[in-house]
N, C-alpha and C positions, 0 to 999 in steps of 0.2 A: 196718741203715739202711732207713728208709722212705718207698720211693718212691710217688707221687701224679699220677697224669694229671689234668691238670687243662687245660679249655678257656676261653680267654675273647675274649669277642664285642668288638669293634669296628665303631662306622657308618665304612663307606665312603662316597663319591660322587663317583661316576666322573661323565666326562663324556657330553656325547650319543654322541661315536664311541666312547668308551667301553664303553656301553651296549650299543649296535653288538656289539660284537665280545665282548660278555659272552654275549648272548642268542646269537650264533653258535655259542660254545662249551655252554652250554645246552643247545641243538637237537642239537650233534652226540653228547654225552656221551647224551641222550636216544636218537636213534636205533640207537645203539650198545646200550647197553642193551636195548631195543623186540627189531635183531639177534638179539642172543643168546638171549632167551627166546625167538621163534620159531622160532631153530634148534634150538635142544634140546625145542621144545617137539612140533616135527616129527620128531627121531630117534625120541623115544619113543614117537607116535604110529605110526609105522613099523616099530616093533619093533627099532631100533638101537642100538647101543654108546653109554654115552652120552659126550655128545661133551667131553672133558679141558679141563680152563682152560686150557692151553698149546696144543690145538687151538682152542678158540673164540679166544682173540688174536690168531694168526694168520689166520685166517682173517675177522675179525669188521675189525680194521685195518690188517696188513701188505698183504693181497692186498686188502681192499676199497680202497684207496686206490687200487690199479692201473687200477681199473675207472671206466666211464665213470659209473655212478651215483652212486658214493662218490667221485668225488675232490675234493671239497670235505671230507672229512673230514681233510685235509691242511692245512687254513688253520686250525685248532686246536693245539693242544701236544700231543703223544702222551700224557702223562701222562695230561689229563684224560679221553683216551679207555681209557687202562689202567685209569682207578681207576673207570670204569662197568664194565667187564669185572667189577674185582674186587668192585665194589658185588653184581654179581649173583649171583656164586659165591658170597658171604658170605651170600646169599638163602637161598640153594639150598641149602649148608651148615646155616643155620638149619631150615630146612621139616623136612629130612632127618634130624637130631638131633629135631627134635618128633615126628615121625611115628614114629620108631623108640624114643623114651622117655628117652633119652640128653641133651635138653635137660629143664628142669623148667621147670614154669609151664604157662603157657596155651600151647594148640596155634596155633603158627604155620601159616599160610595159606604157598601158595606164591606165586611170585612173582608179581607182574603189573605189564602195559605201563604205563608211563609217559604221557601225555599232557601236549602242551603247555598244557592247561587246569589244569596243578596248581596251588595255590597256590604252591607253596613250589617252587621251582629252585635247584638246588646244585651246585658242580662242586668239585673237590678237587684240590688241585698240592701234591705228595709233593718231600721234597729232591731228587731226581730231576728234577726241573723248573726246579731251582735259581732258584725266587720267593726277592725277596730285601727285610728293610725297610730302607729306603735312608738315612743317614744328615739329609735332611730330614725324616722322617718319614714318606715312600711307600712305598705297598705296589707293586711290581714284580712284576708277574703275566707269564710269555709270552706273547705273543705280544698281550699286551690292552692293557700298558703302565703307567706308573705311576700309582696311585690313592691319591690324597686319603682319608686316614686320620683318623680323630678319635680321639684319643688319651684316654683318661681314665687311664690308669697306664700304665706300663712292663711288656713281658712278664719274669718271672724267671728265665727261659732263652730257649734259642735253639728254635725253634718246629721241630715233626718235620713238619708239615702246619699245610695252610690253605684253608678252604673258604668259597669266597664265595657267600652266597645271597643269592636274594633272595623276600622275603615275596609275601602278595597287598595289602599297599599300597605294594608299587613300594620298598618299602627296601631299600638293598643293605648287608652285612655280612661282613663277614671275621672269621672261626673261626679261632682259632689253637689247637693242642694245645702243650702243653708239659709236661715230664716234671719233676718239682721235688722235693726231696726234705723230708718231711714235717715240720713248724716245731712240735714237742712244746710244750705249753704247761705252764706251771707247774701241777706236780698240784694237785689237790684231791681234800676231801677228800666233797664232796656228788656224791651220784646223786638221782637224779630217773626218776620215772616216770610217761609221756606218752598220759593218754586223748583221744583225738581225739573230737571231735561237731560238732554244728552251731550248737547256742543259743551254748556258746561251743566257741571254735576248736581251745582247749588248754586242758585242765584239770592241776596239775602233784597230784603227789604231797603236796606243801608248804602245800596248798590254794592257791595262786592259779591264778587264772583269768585266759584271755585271749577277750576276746570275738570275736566270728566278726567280717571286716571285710565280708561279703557283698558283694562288689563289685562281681559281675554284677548282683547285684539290684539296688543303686544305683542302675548303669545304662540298667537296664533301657527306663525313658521314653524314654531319648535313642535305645536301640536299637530298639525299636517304633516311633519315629518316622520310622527313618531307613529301614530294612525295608518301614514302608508307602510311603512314596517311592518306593522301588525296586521295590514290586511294580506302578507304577502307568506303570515307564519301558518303553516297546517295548524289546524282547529284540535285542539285536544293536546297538542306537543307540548311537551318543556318550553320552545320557546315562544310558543302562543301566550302561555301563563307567564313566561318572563316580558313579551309586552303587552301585553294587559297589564300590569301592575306599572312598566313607565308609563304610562297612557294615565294611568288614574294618580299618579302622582305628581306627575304635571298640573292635571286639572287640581290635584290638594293644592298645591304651588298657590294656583293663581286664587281660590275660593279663600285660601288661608292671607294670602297677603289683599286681597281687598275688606278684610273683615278687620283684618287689623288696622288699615287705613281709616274704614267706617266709624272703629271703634274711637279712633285717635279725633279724628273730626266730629264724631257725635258730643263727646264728652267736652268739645272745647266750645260746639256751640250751647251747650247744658251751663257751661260753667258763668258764659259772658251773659247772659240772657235769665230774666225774673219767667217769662213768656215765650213759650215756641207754639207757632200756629205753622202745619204744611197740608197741602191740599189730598184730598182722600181717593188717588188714585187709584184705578181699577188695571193694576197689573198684569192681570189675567188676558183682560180684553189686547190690550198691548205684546200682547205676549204674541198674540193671534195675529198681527200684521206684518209689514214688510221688516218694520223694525227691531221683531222680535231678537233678534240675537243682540244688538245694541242696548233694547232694553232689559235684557237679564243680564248682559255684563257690568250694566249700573248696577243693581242690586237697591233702589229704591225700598223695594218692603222691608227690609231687613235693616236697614240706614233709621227709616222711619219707628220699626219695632225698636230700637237701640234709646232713639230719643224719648219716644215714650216710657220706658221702663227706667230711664236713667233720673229724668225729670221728677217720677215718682220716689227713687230713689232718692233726691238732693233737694225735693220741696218746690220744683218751678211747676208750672202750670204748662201742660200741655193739650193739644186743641187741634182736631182736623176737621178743615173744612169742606164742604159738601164736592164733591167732585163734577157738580155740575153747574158752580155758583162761575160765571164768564170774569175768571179773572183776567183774561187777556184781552178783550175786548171792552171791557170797561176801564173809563178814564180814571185815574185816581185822583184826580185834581177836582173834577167837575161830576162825577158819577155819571156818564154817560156810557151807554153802551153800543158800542159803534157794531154796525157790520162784521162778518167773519172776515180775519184778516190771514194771508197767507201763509204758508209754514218759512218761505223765501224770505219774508217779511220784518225784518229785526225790529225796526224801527219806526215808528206812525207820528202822527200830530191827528191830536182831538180838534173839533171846529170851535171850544173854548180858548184855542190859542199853546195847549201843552204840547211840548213833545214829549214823547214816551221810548224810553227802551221795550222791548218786547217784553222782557224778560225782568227786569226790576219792575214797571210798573205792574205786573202780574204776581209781584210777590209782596207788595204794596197792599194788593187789595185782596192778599191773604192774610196778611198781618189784621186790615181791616173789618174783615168778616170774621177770623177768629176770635177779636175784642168783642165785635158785640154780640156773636154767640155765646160767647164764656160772662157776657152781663148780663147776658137773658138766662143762662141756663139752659141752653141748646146745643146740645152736638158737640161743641168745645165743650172740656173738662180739666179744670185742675185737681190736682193731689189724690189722684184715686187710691183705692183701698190696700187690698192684698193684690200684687202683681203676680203672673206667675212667674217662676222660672225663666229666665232667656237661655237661650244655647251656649252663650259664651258670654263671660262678664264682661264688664270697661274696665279700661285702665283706672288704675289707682292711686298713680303718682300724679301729682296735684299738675306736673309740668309736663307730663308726655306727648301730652296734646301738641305743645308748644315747639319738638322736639325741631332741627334744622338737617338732622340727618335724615336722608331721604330712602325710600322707603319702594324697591325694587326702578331706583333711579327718579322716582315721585316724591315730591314732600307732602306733609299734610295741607303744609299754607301753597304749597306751588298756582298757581293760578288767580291767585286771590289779586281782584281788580277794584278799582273804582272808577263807576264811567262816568264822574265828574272830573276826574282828574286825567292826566293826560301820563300816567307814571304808569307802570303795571300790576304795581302794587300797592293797596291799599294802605292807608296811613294808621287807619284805625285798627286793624290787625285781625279784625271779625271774620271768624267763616260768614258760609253765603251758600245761596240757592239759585237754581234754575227752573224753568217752565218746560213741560215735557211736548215735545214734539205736535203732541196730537191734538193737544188743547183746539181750544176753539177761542 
């Protein structure tokens, strides 16, 4: 049996005392946290033991509460002061597994203070806190009371946690985790294989194409408008804080309607597909070029996390292949690997006689390299274990994917090609993938 964490976001809106007493719990989970990395940040500078998560608890909110400085740390729930403790251990656990090679990926930084200038505030109440959703449909938080929930589905279990944040446009939200167990889709028998770029968004193996929705760029006028407004507001003013908040709401605008695009398009290509193989992009590095602002308005790693955890979710097999295996330079017909070919470059002929699109046959011999990693048991992985949590669920209705209304003037299928065909839209109706700019 295959279980599935899975998170899903709900708008709150609490009221003004509400409010009140969320920002309370805010501030204290905050200084609590701020606590405990100065303490241990001073044993070690001291040359001392360091200091046990069951000594920092104790001492960080049992006995700080006794005290005259901290006992306002008492008008909160214990929980939410527990799970900053644990927020920081989980820190320090992370730092300490990178530092030592034990974590893979990129090296984690250690911890650092909190500031009530963040955007984003979050506090978390564990079933130990016994939050409960109330048969009106409130959310019951300690000591904060019950909050006005906007309901878009029903959770499909009963929630292990819940975490209310809030943005830097003042929106409040409730995270629920829930543990579900995974809803196998009827097999098939199609795989597909996913190049990512930026002319278009997803090139598939199948040849369709899905064009990039550029959404930051879209935006862009509205946000240079709103940005030189705000650089024109005195610092500290009313209306510095009043554009600061358009400025950050814009950007919710655009991060919120490309997730929901992702999500639409991820789930459609989860649904048609037994197999999704996409290439293991180093975002970061891309990040660092001329490109960089092109390739964070794609949102590649986040498109990619969606598939994977959805996949596990519905029983397909999903599979990334090595990021430095030449799918672009190799033939797909004849396995040759030609020469580095240009970024200018769309189109080549193999000296076997193929021509190739840049761009499908690179997602060809990702489809190709994903199979026989996933037959060897290398790198590619089908139906992995416990997932964690994602940020925001998929759709749920079996059709949304499929939807024809379009989606800040975009559709999901809009650019969908076949460049066998001379139509602009594919027949077969499949999302698709592209090759990323920088490839080789």
């Amino acid at each position: 049996m295959l279980l599935v964490q899975l998170r899903y976001n709900f708008r709150v809106y609490p009221t003004p005392g509400q409010q009140i007493e969320l920002a309370r719990a805010f501030g204290c989970a905050r200084v609590v946290f701020n606590d405990g990395l100065r303490l241990r940040q001073a044993a070690w500078e001291a040359g001392e033991q360091y200091v046990s998560d069951a000594e920092l608890s104790r001492r960080l909110i049992t006995e700080a509460k006794l005290t005259p400085e901290r006992a306002w740390l008492g008008e909160v729930s214990a929980v939410v002061l527990q799970q900053a403790v644990a927020d920081l251990n989980t820190a320090y656990r992370n730092f300490f597994a990178s530092i030592t090679g034990k974590r893979k990926g990129r090296k984690v930084a250690p911890p650092r203070f909190r500031s009530r200038k963040d955007n984003r505030q979050a506090i978390r109440f564990t079933k130990n806190s016994r939050f409960k959703v109330l048969d009106n449909g409130r959310l019951r938080l300690p000591k904060i009371g019950d909050l006005a929930v906007r309901w878009s589905r029903t959770l499909p279990s009963d929630p292990s946690s819940v975490t209310v944040i809030k943005d830097a446009t003042g929106r409040y939200f409730a995270s629920f985790v829930v543990q579900v167990t995974g809803e196998a889709s009827p097999p098939g028998e199609s795989e597909v294989g996913i190049d990512l770029g930026l002319t278009h968004f997803a090139v598939m193996s199948d040849g369709s194409k899905v064009a990039a929705p550029k959404f930051l760029r879209r935006a862009a006028r509205k946000l240079k408008r709103l940005q030189r407004a705000l650089s024109r507001k005195q610092k500290g003013s009313a209306n510095h804080r009043k554009a600061v908040v358009k400025v950050a709401r814009a950007h919710a605008r655009v991060a919120d309607t490309r997730r929901d695009w992702q999500h639409k398009l991820s789930t459609a290509i989860i649904r048609e597909n037994q197999a999704v193989y996409v290439e293991d992009l180093c975002v970061v590095g891309l990040g660092r070029t001329r490109l960089a602002k092109s390739v964070h308005d794609a949102g590649w790693a986040s498109f990619t996390a969606m598939l994977e955890y959805k996949a596990a979710r519905y029983g397909r097999t999903f599979g990334r292949v090595d990021r430095f295996f030449p799918s672009t330079r190799r033939c797909s017909a004849c396995g040759r690997i030609n020469e580095k070919i240009a970024l200018h470059v769309r189109a080549w002929d193999c000296p076997c006689g193929s021509h190739h699109d840049r761009d499908v046959n690179a997602a060809k011999n990702v489809l190709a390299a994903g199979q026989a990693d996933n037959a060897n048991d290398r790198g590619a992985h089908g139906r992995p274990g416990l997932v964690p949590a994602a940020r925001t669920e998929a759709v749920t209705h079996p059709h949304a994917a499929y939807s024809t209304r379009s989606l800040e003037g975009i559709s999901v299928l809009q650019g969908r090609e076949d460049v066998n065909r001379p139509t602009a839209t594919s027949s077969s109706g499949r999302a698709c993938a592209t090759r990323t700019p920088s490839s080789t």
